[in-house]
N, C-alpha and C positions, 0 to 999 in steps of 0.2 A: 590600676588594674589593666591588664592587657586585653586589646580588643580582640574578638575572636570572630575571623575573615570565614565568611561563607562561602565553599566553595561550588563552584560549576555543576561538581558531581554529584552534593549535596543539595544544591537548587533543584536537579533534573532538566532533562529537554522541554520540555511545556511551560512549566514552571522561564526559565527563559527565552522562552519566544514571546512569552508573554512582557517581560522585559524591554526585548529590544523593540515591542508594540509601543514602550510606553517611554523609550529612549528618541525612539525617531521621528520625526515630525510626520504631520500630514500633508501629504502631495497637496490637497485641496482640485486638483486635478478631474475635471468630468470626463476624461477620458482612458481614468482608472476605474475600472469597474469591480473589479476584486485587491486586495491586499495582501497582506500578513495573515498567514491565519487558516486560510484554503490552501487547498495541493497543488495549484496554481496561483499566479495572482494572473489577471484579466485587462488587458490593454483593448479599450476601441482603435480600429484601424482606421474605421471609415463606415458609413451609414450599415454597413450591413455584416463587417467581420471583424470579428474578435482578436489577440492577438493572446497564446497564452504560453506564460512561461513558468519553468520548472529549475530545479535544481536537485540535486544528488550525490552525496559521498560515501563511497565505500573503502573502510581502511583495513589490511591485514591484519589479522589477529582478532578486532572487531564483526568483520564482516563474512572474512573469509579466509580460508588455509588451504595456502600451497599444499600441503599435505596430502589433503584429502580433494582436491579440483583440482584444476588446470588453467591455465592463462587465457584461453579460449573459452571455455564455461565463466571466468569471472569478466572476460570482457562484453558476454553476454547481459548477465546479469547484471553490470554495471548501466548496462541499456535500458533494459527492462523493467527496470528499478525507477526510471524514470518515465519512460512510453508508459509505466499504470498511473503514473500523476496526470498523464494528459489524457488516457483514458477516461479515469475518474468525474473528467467535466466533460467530456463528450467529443475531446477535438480529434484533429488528425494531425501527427507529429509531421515536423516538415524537417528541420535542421538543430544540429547540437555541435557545441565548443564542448573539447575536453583537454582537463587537467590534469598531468602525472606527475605525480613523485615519486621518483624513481633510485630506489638502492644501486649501486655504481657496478655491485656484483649483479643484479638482474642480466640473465643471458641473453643476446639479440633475438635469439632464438622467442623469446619467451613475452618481449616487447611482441614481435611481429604477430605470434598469437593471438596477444591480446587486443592486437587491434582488428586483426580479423573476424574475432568475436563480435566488438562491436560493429561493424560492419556488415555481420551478417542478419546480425539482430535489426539492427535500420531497414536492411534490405528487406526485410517482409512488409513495413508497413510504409514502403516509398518513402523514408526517409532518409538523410547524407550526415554524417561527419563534415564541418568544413571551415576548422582551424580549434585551435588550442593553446597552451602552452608545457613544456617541460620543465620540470626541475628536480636537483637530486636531494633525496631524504638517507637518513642517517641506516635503519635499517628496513621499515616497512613501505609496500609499496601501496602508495596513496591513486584512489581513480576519482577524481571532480568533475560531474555532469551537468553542464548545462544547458537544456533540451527546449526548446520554441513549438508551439504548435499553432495550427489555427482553428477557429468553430464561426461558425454564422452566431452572433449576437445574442438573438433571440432566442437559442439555443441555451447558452453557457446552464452548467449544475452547478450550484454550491450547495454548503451545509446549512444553510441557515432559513430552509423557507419551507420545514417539513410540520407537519401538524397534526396534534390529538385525532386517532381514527387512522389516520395513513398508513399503509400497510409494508412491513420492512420486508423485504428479496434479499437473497446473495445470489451470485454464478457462481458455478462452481463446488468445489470441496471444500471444507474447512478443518486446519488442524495439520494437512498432508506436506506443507512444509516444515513443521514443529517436529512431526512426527519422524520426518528426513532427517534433519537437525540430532534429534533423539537415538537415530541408529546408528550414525555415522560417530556418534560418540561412543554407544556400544560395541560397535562392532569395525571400527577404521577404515580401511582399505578392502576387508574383508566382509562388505555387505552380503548378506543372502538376497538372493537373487529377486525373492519372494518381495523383497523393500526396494528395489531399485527403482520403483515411479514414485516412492516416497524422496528416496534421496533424489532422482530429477527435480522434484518440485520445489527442494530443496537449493541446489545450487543453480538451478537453471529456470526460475520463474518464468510461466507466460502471462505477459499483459494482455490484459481483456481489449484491447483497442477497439476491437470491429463493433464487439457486443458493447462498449461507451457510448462509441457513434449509435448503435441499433438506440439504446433505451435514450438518448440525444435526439434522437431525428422522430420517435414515436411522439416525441411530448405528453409521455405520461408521469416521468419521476418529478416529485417537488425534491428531493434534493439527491446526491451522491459525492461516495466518496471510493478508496481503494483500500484494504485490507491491507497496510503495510503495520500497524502496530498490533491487531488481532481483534476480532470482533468486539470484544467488547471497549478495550478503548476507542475506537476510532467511531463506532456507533455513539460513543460519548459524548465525543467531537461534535457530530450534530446534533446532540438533543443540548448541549450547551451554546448552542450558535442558534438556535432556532426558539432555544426558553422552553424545552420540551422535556417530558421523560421516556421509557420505554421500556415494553416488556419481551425478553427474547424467552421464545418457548423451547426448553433442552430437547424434546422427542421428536424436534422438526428439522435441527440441523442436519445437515446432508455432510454424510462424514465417507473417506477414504476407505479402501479394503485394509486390514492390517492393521489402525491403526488402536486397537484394541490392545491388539499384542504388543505394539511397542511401547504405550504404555505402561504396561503389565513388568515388560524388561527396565521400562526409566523409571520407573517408582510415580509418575505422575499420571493423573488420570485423562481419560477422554476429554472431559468438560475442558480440562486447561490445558489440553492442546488445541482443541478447535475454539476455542474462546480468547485466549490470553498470550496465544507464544507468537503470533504475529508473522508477517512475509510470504501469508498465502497471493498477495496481490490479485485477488479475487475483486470484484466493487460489490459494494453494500449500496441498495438504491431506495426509496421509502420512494410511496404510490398514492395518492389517495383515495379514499374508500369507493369514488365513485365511477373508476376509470373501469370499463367495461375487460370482464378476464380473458375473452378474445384476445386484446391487444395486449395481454403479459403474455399468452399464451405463445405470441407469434415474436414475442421478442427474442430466443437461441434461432430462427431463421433454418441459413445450411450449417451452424457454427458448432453446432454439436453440443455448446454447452449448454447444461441443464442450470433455470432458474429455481430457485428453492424459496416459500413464502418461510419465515421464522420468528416472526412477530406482529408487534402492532407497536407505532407511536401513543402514547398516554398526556395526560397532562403531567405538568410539572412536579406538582403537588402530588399523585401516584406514584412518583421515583423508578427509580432505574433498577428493574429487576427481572430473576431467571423464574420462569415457570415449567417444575418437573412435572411429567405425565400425570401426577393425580391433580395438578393443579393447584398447589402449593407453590406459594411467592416467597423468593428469600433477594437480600439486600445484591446485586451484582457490582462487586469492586470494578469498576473501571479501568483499573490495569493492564497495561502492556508491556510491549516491546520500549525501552530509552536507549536511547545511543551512551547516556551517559549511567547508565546501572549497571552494576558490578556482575561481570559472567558472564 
């Protein structure tokens, strides 16, 4: 009988990181403080700073279309994409290597864009570019980020230390990338003008950097993470790293202007846009019950961004579920954003 090869695509992203957790050896290392598993992993440098590193791939067709961006918007977001992984724990980005694969027809023109993007993108949060390598691919062009941050020690967020009673936050909007995503397919080249902060938020994500450090340096979150696969997965993430459950309340999310209607036009609803389609790069941060509201209150500062409360951590045993306005519990699928699922 012929054996039948499981593939990659069929495994899923998670499904294989979990994998190569159980491929690789253990450092054994007391100067690894995090691993496999967080949106960083977490090097001690020295009695007092952390060291944290990040990685990031964005391929054509995957991630992004010439078509519809520009070489400058994805050299951004090629940035970006990673400055929210060092968000997420609280550091400040300092330096990044980047990897191109590059199709042989890509114009110079369109190279030099693309690194200006990055480049400008570093430049808001005092961070440099400063080396990589090149090489050519057959026809997509490939961007490999790999981004270094630092955090004081005592600082670092992971997923894993959030607890029954703890109160969940996001910044931000949720959904307004999905929803960009959503028009740009309806409507191409020719967005109404009405979506165009959807479709910004869409190709040109902003990392929460400042607001990491803010909720970082308050020492109120018991854990955080960044909004790259869609609330409800990555909230997953930490109630499965913590041995938790949780209940997110639908009438609390803080949603986008518009994103009703595009909806309406993609045949999908609010809920799974702002729940499931992922790359708000938002942080989701849980509190707990006893951290005085003063000090959430003062956590958006000058930064303009609004905190939103949207649930509560539960135990295990209560499970992972959405509560509609009348207060009705149904099961929430944890699904998201895979690099390796079809569309």
């Amino acid at each position: 009988m012929k054996k039948i090869r499981r593939t990659v695509g069929q495994t899923g992203e998670f499904n294989l990181i979990d994998r190569i957790r159980r491929i690789l050896p253990v450092s054994g290392n007391r100067d690894l403080l995090v691993d496999i598993g967080d949106d960083t992993a977490v090097v001690q440098i020295d009695r007092r700073r952390a060291l944290l590193l990040t990685c990031d791939i964005q391929v054509e067709g995957r991630h992004f279309l010439f078509d519809r961006t520009t070489p400058y918007r994805v050299g951004r977001r090629s940035m970006a994409v990673n400055l929210s992984d060092i968000a997420s724990m609280g550091g400040k980005p300092t330096y990044a290597l980047v990897s191109l694969g590059l199709p042989a027809e890509l114009p110079v023109e369109s190279f030099d864009r693309l690194f200006e993007g990055m480049r400008d993108e570093m430049a808001e949060h005092g961070a440099y570019v400063i080396g990589g390598n090149l090489a050519r691919t057959k026809e997509e062009l490939v961007v490999d980020v790999t981004l270094v941050g630092e955090i004081a020690a005592s600082q670092v967020l992971t997923r894993h230390k959030s607890r029954p009673g703890d109160r969940i936050f996001v910044t931000g909007m949720l959904g307004a990338s999905g929803a960009g995503m959503e028009a740009l397919k309806a409507f191409g080249k020719k967005v109404p003008r009405k979506y165009a902060e959807l479709v910004r938020r869409h190709v040109q994500p902003v990392p929460r950097v400042e607001m990491g450090q803010r909720v970082a340096r308050a020492g109120i979150a018991s854990g955080m993470i960044d909004l790259s696969d869609g609330v409800a997965g990555d909230l997953y993430h930490i109630c499965e790293k913590s041995g938790v459950g949780a209940e997110i309340h639908a009438a609390c999310l803080p949603l986008p202007e518009r994103i009703g209607e595009i909806a309406e036009i993609s045949g999908r609803s609010v809920l799974d846009l702002a729940l499931h389609n992922g790359e708000d790069y938002e942080l989701l941060f849980t509190v707990p019950p006893d951290v005085p509201e003063r000090k959430i209150r003062a956590l958006p500062g000058k930064t303009g961004i609004p905190v939103t409360e949207i649930g509560k951590i539960v135990g295990k045993r209560a499970g992972y579920c959405l509560v509609d306005a009348r207060g009705r519990k149904t099961p929430l699928k944890p699904a998201g954003w895979d690099h390796f699922r079809k569309g």
